[in-house]
Steps between C-alpha positions, in 0.01 A plus 500: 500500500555364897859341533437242760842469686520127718771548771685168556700430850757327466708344788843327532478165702772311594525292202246678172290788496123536568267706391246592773220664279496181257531241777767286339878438484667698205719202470463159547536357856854355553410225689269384148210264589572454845315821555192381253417439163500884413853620559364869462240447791562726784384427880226191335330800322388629810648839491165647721640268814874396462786722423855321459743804507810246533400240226482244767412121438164382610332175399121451437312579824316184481832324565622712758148419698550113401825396483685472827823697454368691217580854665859391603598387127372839343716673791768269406453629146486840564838498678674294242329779242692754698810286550504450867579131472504459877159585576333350185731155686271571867180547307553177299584309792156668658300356199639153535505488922113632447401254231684215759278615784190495322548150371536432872180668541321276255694188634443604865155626522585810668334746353195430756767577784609809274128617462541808778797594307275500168285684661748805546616488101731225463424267271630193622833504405633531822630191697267309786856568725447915379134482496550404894790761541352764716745737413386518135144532620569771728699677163168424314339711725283826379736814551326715714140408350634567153464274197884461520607239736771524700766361261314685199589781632883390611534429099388854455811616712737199300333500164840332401402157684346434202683689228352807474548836620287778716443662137433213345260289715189653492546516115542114561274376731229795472282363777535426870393102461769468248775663741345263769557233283831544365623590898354174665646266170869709583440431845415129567804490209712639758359313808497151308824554369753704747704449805263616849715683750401688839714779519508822731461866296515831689203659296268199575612272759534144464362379134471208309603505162510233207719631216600281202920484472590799316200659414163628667366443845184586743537608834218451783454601863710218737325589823357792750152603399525483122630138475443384178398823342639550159773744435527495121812366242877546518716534205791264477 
């Protein structure tokens, strides 16, 4: 008689185990139906495309591609999973300063101005003052013809702009469109929200920088030949 022997991985997440071979949480999620109906459900049953190696939260993507802010709350939650209260605070206020600027859309009819900007990836939710801010357009740029743009790949170098880490962000946002995406919603954050100063830095010259008080920035060319080019983040 054959013994058939079934080898089960099991890893440790931050908050319950999961068992890679069976697809499913060995315990029940501890954030209970926030994360579904199925408690045991791990990564929307979709082990063959998602991983989740930190037991991160993440809402239904339907949401995250309709609802304006969407992306910021489940950053938001993820922090306040981990207990970094001050970053699930700036992610927060990023859900509620997006959802304001996209009822300003609708009320404003500037999406029509904001159509270039569409064009690039961004859906909208920026602002017809940031939509005409050539400094985030010239950030939106490709990187060197790659399908990271120029602030994608800035968020590759400060994954923790958006509360994540160089380990962890490709296990996160497993695609270039979705850095893209989470870069230009961190950066017109930062631009809409934060103080502008011209300042003088021996690496680069003269730059101008919007950072919001106490926490992250962006930095661009202030003048010379690469006026207006974008530099990438600053961390508070």
């Amino acid at each position: 008689m054959k013994t058939c022997r079934i080898l089960i991985l099991t890893i440790v997440l931050v908050s319950m185990f999961t068992s890679i071979s069976m697809a499913r949480y060995l315990t029940p999620d501890p954030i209970g139906l926030a994360g579904g109906i199925n408690p045991y459900v791990y990564v929307e049953n979709d082990p063959i495309n998602s991983v989740d190696p930190l037991g991160l939260y993440r809402s239904n993507p339907f949401l995250r591609g309709a609802v304006p802010g969407q992306v910021f709350f489940d950053y938001g939650m993820t922090s306040m999973e981990n207990g970094n209260f001050g970053m699930a605070s700036f992610y927060f206020s990023g859900m509620v300063g997006e959802q304001i600027l996209f009822a300003l859309t609708l009320g404003q009819g500037v999406a029509a101005r904001g159509a270039s900007v569409c064009e690039m990836g961004v859906a909208g939710e920026v602002s017809s003052g940031l939509a005409g801010n050539s400094l985030i357009g010239n950030a939106l740029q490709p990187f060197k013809g790659q399908p990271l743009t120029m602030v994608g790949r800035a968020l590759t170098k400060h994954p923790e702009v958006v509360g994540l880490t160089k380990e962890t962000l490709r296990q996160s946002l497993s695609t270039d469109p979705l850095i893209n995406d989470a870069a230009t919603k961190a950066l017109s954050q930062i631009v809409g929200n934060g103080v502008r100063t011209t300042l003088t830095i021996p690496r680069y010259g003269s730059v101008v920088q919007y950072q919001l008080p106490g926490g992250f920035g962006a930095r661009w060319y202030g003048a010379g030949e690469r006026a207006g080019e974008f530099i990438g983040f600053i961390n508070p």
